[in-house]
C-alpha positions as CSV (number, residue, x, y, z in Angstrom):
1,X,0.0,0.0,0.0
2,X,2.5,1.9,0.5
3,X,4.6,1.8,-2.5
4,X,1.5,2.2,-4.5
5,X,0.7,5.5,-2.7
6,X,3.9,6.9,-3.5
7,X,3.8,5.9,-6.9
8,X,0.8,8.3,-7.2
9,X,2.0,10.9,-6.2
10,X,5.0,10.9,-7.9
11,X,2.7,10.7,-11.0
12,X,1.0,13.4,-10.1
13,X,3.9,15.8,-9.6
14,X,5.3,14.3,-13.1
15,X,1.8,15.4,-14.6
16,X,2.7,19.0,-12.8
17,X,5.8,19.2,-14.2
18,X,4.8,18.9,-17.6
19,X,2.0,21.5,-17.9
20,X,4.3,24.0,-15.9
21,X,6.6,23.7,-18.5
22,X,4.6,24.1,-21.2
23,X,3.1,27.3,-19.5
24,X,4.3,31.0,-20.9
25,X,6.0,33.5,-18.8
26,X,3.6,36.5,-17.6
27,X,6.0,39.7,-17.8
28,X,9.7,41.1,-17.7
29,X,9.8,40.8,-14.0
30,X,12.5,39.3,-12.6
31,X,13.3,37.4,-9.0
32,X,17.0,38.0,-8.5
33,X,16.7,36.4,-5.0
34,X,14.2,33.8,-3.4
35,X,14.6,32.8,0.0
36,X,11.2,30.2,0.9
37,X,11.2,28.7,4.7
38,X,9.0,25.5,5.4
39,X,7.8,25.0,8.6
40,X,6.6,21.9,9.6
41,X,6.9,21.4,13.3
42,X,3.0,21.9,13.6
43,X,0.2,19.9,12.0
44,X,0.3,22.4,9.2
45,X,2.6,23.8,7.0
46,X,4.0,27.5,7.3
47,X,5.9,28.8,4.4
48,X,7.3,32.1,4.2
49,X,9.3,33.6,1.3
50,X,11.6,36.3,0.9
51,X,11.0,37.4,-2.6
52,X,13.1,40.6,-4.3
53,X,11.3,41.3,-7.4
54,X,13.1,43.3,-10.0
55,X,11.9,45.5,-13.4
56,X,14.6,45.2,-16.0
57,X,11.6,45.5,-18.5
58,X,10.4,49.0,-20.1
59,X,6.9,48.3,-19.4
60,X,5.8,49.5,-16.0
61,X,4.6,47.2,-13.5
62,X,1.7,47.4,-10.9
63,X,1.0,43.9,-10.4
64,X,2.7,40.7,-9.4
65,X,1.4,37.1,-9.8
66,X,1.8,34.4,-6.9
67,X,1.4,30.7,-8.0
68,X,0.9,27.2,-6.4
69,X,0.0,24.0,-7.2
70,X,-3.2,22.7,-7.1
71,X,-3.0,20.0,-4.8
72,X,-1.9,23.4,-2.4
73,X,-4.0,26.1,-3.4
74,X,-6.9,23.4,-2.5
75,X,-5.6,23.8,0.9
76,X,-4.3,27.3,1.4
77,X,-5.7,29.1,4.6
78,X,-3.9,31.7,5.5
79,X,-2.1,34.0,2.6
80,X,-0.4,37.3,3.6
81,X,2.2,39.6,1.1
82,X,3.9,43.0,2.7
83,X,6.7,44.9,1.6
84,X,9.9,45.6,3.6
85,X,10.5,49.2,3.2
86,X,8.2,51.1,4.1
87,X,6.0,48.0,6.2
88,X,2.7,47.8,4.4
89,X,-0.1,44.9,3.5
90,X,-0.6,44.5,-0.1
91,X,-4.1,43.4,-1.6
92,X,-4.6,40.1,-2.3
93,X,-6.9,38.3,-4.1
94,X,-7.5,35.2,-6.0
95,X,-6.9,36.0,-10.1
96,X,-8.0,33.1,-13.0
97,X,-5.3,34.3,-16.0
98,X,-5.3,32.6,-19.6
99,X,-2.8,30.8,-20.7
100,X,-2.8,29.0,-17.0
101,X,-3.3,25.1,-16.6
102,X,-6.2,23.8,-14.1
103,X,-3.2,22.3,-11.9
104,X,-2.1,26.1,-11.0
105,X,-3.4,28.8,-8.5
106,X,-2.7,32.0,-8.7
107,X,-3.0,34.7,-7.0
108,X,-3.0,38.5,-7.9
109,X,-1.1,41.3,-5.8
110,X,-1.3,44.9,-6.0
111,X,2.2,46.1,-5.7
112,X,2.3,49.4,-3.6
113,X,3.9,51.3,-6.1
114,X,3.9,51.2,-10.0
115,X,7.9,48.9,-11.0
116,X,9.3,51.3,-13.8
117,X,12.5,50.3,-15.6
118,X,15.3,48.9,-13.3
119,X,13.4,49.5,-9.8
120,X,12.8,46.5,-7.6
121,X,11.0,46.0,-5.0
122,X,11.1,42.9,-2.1
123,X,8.0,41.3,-1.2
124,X,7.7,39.1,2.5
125,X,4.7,36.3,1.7
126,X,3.9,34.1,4.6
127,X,1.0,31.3,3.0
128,X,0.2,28.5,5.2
129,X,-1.2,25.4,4.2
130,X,-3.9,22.8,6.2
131,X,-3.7,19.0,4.9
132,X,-0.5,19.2,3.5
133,X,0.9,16.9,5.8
134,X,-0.7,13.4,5.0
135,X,-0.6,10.5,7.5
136,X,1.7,7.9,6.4
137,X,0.8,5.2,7.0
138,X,-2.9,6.1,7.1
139,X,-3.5,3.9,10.2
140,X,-1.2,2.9,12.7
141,X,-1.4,1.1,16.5
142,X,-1.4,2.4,20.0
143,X,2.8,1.6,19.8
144,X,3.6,2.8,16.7
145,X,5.2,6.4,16.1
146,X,3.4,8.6,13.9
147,X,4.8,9.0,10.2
148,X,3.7,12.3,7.9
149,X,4.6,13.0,4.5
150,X,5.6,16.4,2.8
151,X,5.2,17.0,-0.8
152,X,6.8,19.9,-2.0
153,X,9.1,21.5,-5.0
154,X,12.5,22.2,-4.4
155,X,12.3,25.0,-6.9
156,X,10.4,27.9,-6.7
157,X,7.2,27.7,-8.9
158,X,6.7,31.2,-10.5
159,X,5.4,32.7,-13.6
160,X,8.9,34.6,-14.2
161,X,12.6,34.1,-14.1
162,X,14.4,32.8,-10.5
163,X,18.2,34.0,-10.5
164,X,18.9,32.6,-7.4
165,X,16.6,30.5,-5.2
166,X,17.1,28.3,-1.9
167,X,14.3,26.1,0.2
168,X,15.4,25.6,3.9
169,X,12.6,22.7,5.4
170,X,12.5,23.0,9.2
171,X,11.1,19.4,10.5
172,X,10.1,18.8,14.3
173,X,13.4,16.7,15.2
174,X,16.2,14.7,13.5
175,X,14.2,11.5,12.6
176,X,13.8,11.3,8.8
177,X,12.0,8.1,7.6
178,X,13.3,9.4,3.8
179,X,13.9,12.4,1.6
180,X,14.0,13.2,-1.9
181,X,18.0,13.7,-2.8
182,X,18.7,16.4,-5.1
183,X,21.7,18.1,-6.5
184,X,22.7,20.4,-3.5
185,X,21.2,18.7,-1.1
186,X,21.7,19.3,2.6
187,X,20.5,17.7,6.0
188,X,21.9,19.2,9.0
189,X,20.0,17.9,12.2
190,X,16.1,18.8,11.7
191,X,16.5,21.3,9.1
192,X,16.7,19.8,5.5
193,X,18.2,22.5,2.5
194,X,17.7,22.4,-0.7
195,X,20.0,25.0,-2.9
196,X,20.8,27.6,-4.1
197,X,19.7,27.0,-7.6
198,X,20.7,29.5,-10.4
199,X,18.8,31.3,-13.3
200,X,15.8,29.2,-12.8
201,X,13.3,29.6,-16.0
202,X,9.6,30.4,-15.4
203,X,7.3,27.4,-14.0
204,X,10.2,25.5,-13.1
205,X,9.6,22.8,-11.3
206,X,11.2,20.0,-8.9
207,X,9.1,17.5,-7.0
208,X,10.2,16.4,-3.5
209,X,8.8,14.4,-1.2
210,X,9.8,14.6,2.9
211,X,8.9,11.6,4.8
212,X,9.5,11.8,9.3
213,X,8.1,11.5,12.3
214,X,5.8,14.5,13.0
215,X,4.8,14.6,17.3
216,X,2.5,17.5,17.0
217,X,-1.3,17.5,17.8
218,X,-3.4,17.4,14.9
219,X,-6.1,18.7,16.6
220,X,-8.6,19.9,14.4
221,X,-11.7,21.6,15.2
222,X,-14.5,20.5,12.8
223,X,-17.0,23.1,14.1
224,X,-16.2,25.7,17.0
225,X,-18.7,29.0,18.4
226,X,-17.2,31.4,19.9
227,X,-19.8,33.8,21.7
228,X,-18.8,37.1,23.0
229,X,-21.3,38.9,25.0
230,X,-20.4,42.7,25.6
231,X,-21.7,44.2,28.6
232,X,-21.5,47.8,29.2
233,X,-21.6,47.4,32.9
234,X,-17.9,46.3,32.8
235,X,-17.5,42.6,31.3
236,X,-16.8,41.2,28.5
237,X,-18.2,37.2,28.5
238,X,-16.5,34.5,26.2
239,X,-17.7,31.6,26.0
240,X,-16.8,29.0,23.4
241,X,-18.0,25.2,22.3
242,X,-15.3,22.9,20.7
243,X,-15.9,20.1,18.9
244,X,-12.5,18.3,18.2
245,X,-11.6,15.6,16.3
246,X,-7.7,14.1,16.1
247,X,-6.7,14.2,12.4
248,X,-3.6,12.2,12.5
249,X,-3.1,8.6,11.4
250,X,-6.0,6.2,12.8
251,X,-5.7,4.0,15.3
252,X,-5.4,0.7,14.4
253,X,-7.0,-2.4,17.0
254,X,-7.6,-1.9,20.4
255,X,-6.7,0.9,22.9
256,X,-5.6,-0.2,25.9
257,X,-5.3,1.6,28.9
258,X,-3.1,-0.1,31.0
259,X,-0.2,-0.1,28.9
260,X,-0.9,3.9,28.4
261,X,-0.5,5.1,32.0
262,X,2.5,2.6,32.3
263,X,4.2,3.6,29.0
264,X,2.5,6.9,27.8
265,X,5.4,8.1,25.5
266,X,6.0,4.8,23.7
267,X,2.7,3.0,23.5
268,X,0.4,6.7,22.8
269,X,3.0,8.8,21.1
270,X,0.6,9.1,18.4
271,X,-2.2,10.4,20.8
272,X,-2.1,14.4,22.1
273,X,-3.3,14.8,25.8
274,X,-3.2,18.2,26.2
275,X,-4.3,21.7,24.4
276,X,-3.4,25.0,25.3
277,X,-5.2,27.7,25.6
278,X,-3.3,31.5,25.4
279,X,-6.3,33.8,27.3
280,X,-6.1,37.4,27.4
281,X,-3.3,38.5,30.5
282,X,-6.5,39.7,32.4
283,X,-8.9,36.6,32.1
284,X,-11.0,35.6,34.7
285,X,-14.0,33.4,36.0
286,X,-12.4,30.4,34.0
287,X,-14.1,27.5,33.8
288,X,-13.9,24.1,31.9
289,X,-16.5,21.9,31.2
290,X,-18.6,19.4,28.7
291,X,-21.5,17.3,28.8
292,X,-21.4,15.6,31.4
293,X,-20.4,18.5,33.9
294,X,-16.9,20.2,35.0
295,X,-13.7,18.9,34.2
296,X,-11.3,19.2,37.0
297,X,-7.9,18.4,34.5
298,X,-6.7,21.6,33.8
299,X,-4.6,24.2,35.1
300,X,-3.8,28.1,34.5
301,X,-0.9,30.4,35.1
302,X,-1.1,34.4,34.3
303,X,0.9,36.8,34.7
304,X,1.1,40.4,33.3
305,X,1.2,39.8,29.9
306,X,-0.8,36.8,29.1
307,X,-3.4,33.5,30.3
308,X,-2.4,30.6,30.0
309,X,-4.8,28.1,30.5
310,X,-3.7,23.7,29.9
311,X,-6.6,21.6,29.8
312,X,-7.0,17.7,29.3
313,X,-9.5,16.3,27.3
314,X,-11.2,12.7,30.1
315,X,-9.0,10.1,27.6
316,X,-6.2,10.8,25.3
317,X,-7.2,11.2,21.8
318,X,-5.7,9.1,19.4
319,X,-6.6,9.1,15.3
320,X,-10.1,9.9,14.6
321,X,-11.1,9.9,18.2
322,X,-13.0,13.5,18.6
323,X,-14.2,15.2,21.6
324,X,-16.6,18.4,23.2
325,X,-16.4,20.7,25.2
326,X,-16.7,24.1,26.7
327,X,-14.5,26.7,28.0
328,X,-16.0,30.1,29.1
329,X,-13.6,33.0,30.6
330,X,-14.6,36.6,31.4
331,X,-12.4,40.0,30.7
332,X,-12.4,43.5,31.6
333,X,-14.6,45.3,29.6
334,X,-11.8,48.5,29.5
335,X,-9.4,46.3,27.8
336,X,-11.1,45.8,24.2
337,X,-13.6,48.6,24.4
338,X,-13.0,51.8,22.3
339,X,-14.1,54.9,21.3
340,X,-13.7,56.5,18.0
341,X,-15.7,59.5,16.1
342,X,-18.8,58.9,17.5
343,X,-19.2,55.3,17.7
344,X,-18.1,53.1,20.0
345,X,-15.9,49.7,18.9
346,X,-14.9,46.0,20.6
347,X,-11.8,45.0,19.9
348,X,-10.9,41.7,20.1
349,X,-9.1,38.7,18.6
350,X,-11.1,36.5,16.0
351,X,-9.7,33.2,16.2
352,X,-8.9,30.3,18.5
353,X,-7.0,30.9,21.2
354,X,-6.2,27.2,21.2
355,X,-2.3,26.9,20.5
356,X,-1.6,25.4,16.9
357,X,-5.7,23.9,16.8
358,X,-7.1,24.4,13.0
359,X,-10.5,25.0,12.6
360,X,-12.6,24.0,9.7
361,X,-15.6,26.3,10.4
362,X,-15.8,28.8,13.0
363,X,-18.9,31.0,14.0
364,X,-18.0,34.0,15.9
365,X,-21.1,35.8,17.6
366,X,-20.9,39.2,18.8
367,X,-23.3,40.2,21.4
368,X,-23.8,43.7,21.7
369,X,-26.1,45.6,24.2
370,X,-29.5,46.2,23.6
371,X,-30.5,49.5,22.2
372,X,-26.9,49.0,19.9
373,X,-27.2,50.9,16.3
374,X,-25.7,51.8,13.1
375,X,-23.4,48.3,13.5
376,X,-20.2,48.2,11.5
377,X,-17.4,45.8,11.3
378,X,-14.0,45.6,10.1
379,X,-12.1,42.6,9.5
380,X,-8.5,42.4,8.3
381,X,-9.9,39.0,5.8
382,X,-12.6,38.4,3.8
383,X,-15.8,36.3,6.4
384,X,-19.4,36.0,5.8
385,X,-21.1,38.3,7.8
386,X,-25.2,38.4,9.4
387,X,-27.0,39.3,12.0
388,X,-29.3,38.1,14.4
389,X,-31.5,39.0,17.8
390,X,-30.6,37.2,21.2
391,X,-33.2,37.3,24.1
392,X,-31.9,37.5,28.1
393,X,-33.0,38.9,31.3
394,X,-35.0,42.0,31.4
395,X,-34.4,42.1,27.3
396,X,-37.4,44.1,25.2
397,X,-36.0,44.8,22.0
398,X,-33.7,41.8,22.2
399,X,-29.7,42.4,21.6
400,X,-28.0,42.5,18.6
401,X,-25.9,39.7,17.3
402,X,-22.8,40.4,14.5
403,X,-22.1,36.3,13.2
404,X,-19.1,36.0,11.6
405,X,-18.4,32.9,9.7
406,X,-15.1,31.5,8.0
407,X,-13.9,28.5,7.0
408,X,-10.1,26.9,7.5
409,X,-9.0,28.8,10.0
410,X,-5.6,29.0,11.4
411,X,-3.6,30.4,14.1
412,X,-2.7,33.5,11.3
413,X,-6.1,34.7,11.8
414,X,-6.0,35.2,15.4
415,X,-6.2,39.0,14.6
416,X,-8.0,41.7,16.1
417,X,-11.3,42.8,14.6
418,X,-13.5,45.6,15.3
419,X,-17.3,45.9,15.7
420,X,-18.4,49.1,15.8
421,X,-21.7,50.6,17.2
422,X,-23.6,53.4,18.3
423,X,-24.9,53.3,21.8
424,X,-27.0,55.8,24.2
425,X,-25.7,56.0,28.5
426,X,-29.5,56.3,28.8
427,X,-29.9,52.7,28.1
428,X,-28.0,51.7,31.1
429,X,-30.9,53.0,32.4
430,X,-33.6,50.6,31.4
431,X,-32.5,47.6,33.1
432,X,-31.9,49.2,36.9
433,X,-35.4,51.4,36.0
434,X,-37.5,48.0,35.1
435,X,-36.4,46.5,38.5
436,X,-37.0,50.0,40.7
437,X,-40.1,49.8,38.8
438,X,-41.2,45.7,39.4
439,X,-40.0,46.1,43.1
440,X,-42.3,49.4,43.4
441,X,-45.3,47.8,42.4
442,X,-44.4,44.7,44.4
443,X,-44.3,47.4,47.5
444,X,-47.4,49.2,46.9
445,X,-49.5,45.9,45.9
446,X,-48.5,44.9,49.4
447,X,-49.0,47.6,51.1
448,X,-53.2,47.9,49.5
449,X,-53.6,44.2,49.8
450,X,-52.3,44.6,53.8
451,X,-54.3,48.0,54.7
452,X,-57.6,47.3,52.1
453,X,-60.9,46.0,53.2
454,X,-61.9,43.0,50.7
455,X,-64.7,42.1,52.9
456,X,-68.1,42.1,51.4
457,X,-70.0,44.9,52.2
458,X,-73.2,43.6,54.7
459,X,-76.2,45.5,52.7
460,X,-75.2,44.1,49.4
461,X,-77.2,41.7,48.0
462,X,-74.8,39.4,47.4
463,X,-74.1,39.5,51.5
464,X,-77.9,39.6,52.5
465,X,-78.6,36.3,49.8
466,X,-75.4,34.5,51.9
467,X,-76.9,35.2,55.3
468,X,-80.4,34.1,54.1
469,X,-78.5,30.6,52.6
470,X,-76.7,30.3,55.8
471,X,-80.1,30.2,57.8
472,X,-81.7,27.7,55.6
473,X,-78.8,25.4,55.6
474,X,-78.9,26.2,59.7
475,X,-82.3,25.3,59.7
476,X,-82.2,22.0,57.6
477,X,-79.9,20.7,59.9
478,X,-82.5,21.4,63.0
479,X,-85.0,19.6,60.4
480,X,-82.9,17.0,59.8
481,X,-82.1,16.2,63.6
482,X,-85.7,16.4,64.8
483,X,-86.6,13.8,62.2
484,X,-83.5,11.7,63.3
485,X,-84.9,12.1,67.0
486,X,-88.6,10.5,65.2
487,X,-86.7,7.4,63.7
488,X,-85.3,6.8,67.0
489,X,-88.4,6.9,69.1
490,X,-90.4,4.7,66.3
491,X,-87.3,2.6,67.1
492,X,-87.7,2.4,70.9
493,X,-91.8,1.4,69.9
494,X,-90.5,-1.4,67.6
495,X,-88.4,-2.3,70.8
496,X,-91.4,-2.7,73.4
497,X,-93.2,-5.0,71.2
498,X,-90.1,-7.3,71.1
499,X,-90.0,-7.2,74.5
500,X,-93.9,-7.6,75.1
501,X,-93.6,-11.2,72.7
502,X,-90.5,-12.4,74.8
503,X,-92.4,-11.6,78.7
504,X,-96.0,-11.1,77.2
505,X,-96.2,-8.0,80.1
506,X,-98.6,-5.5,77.6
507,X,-98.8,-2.7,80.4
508,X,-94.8,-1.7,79.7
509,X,-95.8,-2.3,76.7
510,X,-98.9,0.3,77.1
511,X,-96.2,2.6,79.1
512,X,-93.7,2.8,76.3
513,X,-96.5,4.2,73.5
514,X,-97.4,6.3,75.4
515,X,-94.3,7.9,76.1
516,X,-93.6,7.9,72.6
517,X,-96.7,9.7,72.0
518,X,-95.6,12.6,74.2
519,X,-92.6,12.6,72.5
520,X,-93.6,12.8,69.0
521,X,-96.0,15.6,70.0
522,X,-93.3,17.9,71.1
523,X,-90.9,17.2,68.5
524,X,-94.4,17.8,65.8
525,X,-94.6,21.2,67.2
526,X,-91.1,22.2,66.7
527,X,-91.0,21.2,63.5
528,X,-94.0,23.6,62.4
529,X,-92.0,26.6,63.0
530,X,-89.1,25.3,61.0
531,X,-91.2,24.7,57.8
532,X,-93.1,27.7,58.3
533,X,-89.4,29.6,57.7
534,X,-88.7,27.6,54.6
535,X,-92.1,27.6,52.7
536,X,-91.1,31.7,53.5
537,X,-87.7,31.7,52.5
538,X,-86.7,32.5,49.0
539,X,-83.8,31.1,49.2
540,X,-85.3,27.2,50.2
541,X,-88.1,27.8,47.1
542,X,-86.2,24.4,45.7
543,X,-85.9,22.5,48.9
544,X,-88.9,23.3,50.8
545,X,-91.0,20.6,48.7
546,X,-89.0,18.0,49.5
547,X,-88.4,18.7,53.4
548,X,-92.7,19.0,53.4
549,X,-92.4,15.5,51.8
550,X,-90.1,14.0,54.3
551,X,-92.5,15.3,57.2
552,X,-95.6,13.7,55.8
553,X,-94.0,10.7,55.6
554,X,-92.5,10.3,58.9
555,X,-96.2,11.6,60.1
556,X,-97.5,8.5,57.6
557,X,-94.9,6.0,59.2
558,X,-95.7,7.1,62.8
559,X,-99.5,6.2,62.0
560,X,-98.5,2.7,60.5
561,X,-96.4,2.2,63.4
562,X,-99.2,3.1,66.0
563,X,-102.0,0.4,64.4
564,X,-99.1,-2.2,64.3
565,X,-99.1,-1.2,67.9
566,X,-103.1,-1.3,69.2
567,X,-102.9,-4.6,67.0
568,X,-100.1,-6.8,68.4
569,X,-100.9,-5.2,72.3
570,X,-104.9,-6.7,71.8
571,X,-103.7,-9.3,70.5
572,X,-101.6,-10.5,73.2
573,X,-104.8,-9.0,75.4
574,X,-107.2,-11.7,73.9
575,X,-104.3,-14.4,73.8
576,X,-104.1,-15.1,70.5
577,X,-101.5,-17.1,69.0
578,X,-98.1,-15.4,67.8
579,X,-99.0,-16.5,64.2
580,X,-102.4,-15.0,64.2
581,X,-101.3,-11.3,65.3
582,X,-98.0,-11.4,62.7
583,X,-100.2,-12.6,60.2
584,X,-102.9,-9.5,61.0
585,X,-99.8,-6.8,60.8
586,X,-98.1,-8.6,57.8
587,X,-99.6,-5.7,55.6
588,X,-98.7,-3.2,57.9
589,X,-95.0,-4.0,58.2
590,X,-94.7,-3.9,54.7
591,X,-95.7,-0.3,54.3
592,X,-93.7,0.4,57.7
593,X,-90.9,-1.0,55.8
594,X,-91.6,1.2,52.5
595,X,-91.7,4.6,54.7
596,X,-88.6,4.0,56.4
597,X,-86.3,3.4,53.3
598,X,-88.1,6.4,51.4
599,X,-87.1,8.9,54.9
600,X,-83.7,7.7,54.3
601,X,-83.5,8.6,50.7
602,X,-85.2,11.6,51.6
603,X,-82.7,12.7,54.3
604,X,-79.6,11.5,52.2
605,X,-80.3,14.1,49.5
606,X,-80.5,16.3,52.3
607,X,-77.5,16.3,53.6
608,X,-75.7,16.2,50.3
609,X,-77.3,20.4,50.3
């Protein structure tokens, strides 16, 4: 697999080569020195070039043409051309030119001044370049080191003539699996030379390939937010959600553990345990968490000048393992707040400040405070730019959120942008005024409901109709005990003609009706009074009927009760036989029966008023 991979690439650099040869020169500009500078000690690849660009044309010159190959202008990041003397940043931007082959990029620069006949002019470019540095082999084990291949040219590829031209190639350390040998070639420890060549045509081209050991983190972040939330009542809040994924060579089988804490050098040296974090020198409120809650493994120094802030992910991440989390810090709002002709302006860094971390898309959101206007921002690269509303506490309006969204981003654009915005002191005022105001009415609604009468007033209607229901319901209860009191004498009756069949003595027997009798009288007349007050009451208009019901038929079931009475007492009188006198008040005890269950009903619906 291995062999075939190389072969490959080599064909592709061959297929390079060809078309860059066949491709025309662009102008009479001429590089009488090129200095280019690999470094590789990250995950990514930094070049910078030292280019000293020369006129020896009669055509004036205001533009100067930057070329790559495909395979890296596909991954170019960060690109970045100033001039020596004086220090300026020339205009970039990405050109399309006839005449070039699909397998080239170019760019277009804008040189500061026009290049008459014999001026020159030396140009600083720093490019750097994301998946450059290919895993190889593509999957390794827990034990294995981790291998990364570099392809490259060892001669400048540029659209005009190269007098002189050297490549120096700065690799992490001195292991070197192989290299590509070429006529002055030179390795001296980790640094691998290649040069100087001399009076290089246009498009010239050598394909190299650098194969070693590469111990950096490729610790890419496949999506990360940061969220900074301006407050103008002295804090600025960052917080920021990482979702990172190891980029290196796979792992290959099983992980295990135990022989990582025993040996973590030689059996993980392919994993990264730790990121660091550079924070602003004033940082505070740090915290460090994911999912499932805080994450205790980190730890922070500061001092004057910077944060620094070294967390640890729970488990080591090897290939392809990935990873969340949080980190949130606050800073001094005096430290990135600004004002400038009018306006006010944040600021503050746009990128990670994860040491060496790439990020394939990164969403910065801006938070300003509400009642923010006329919103501006200046960025020094090209992002995608919107805006949105975010909702917090004692929020009307909502605040205004600046997103700003860019792809492939490296530790090049950690630079500072500013948002500016236009912003009244009086709308400090609305949040400390909405909570004088809530706890005011809080006050005063305490003070009425403690002081205020919300008793219902006793000549209103709604009073007298209550007082009038209270009576009735008073006065169905007397109704409802008096009628219990009944049921209980007719009970005691029932009782003496039990006892008059077991001793056959009929004068207690005489003795106990007739103290019933008494009694029933004086609970009849109290009752009259108490239905007199319903049938009167509008307010027991759909009760009374059934109350005069229940008292004719307790009047009915006394009657019943009284014949059974006479009839069983001269019966026992004339000595019949116990069959004959229950046989005459069969009838009788039948209706007795009747009455009795249709008082209960009677008193059960009632009581459920």
């Amino acid at each position: 697999m291995k062999q075939s991979s190389v072969v490959v690439v080599d064909l592709l650099l061959l297929l390079l080569t060809i078309a860059v040869i066949a491709t025309p020169a662009f102008s009479d500009l001429v590089l009488s020195k090129v200095e280019r500078r690999i470094d590789v000690t990250s995950q990514f690849a930094r070049v910078t070039k030292s280019l000293k660009v020369v006129n020896p044309g009669s055509e004036s010159i205001s533009e100067f043409m930057l070329t790559f190959p495909k395979f890296l202008g596909n991954n170019l990041a960060y690109l970045s051309v100033k001039t020596k003397r004086p220090l300026a940043n020339l205009s970039v931007k990405k050109a399309d030119p006839k005449g070039i082959p699909d397998s080239i990029s170019v760019y277009s620069v804008a040189l500061p001044k026009t290049l008459s006949k014999g001026d020159s002019l030396t140009l600083e470019v720093v490019a750097t370049f994301t998946n450059v540095l290919q895993p190889f082999p593509e999957k390794i084990t827990q034990g294995e080191i981790h291998l990364v291949m570099l392809q490259e040219s060892a001669q400048y590829l540029s659209p005009y003539t190269v007098e002189s031209q050297s490549l120096s190639i700065k690799l992490p350390n001195a292991r070197i699996e192989s290299y590509s040998k070429l006529e002055n070639t030179k390795l001296q420890g980790s640094e691998l030379k290649y040069g100087p060549y001399k009076n290089l045509p246009p498009f010239s081209y050598s394909p190299i390939v650098v194969h070693f050991e590469s111990k950096a983190a490729f610790a890419v972040a496949e999506k990360l937010v940061r969220e900074i939330e301006v407050s103008h009542w002295g804090n600025v809040q960052v917080t920021e959600h990482y979702n990172v994924v190891h980029r290196g060579a796979q792992l290959k089988g099983e992980f295990s553990r135990l022989d990582f804490q025993a040996r973590p050098n030689p059996r993980g040296a392919s994993a990264f345990r730790h990121l660091l974090a550079r924070l602003p020198p004033r940082a505070h409120s740090i915290y460090y968490r994911d999912d499932i809650g805080n994450i205790s493994t980190s730890e922070m120094q500061s001092d004057s000048k910077k944060t620094e802030l070294l967390i640890e992910p729970r488990f080591p991440l090897f290939g392809g393992w990935k990873t969340f989390f949080t980190i949130g810090y606050g800073l001094p709002l005096s430290d990135f707040l600004f004002a400038s002709e009018g306006k006010r302006f944040v600021n503050i860094s746009f990128g990670s400040p994860m040491i060496d971390l790439v990020t394939e898309k990164l969403i910065v959101q801006v938070v300003l405070p509400e009642g923010s206007k006329d919103i501006s921002v200046t960025t020094p690269f090209a992002v995608k730019q919107s805006r949105e509303i975010k909702y917090s506490h004692l929020d009307i309006a909502g605040r205004p959120v600046v997103v700003l969204e860019k792809d492939n981003v490296v530790p090049d654009h950690n630079q500072h942008i500013q948002v500016y915005y236009k912003f009244s002191n009086i709308n400090l005022l609305s949040e400390p005024l909405m909570l004088i105001s809530g706890f005011f009415v809080l006050f005063i609604t305490c003070i009425i409901y403690t002081r205020a009468d919300f008793s219902i007033s006793k000549s209103s209607p709604t009073y007298l109709a209550k007082l009038q229901w209270d009576e009735v319901l008073a006065t169905l209860q007397e109704v409802q005990s008096i009628i219990q009191k009944c049921l209980a004498a007719h009970d005691k009756l029932e009782a003496s003609l039990r006892d008059l069949s077991r001793t056959g003595d009929f004068q207690t027997c005489k003795a106990a009706r007739k103290s019933t009798d008494s009694l029933l009288k004086d609970l009849s007349k109290e009752l009259k009074p108490l239905l007199g007050f319903l049938q009167s009451s509008p307010s027991a208009s759909h009760i009374s009927p059934k109350v005069e019901e229940l008292v004719v038929k307790e009047k009915e079931l006394q009657e019943k009760l009284m014949a059974k009475h006479t009839t069983v007492v001269e019966g026992y009188e004339k000595k019949s036989s116990g069959r004959d006198i229950e046989n005459r008040i069969a009838s009788q005890q039948q209706k007795i029966i009747a009455l009795r269950q249709e008082i209960e009903d009677l008193l059960e619906f009632i009581d459920e008023i």
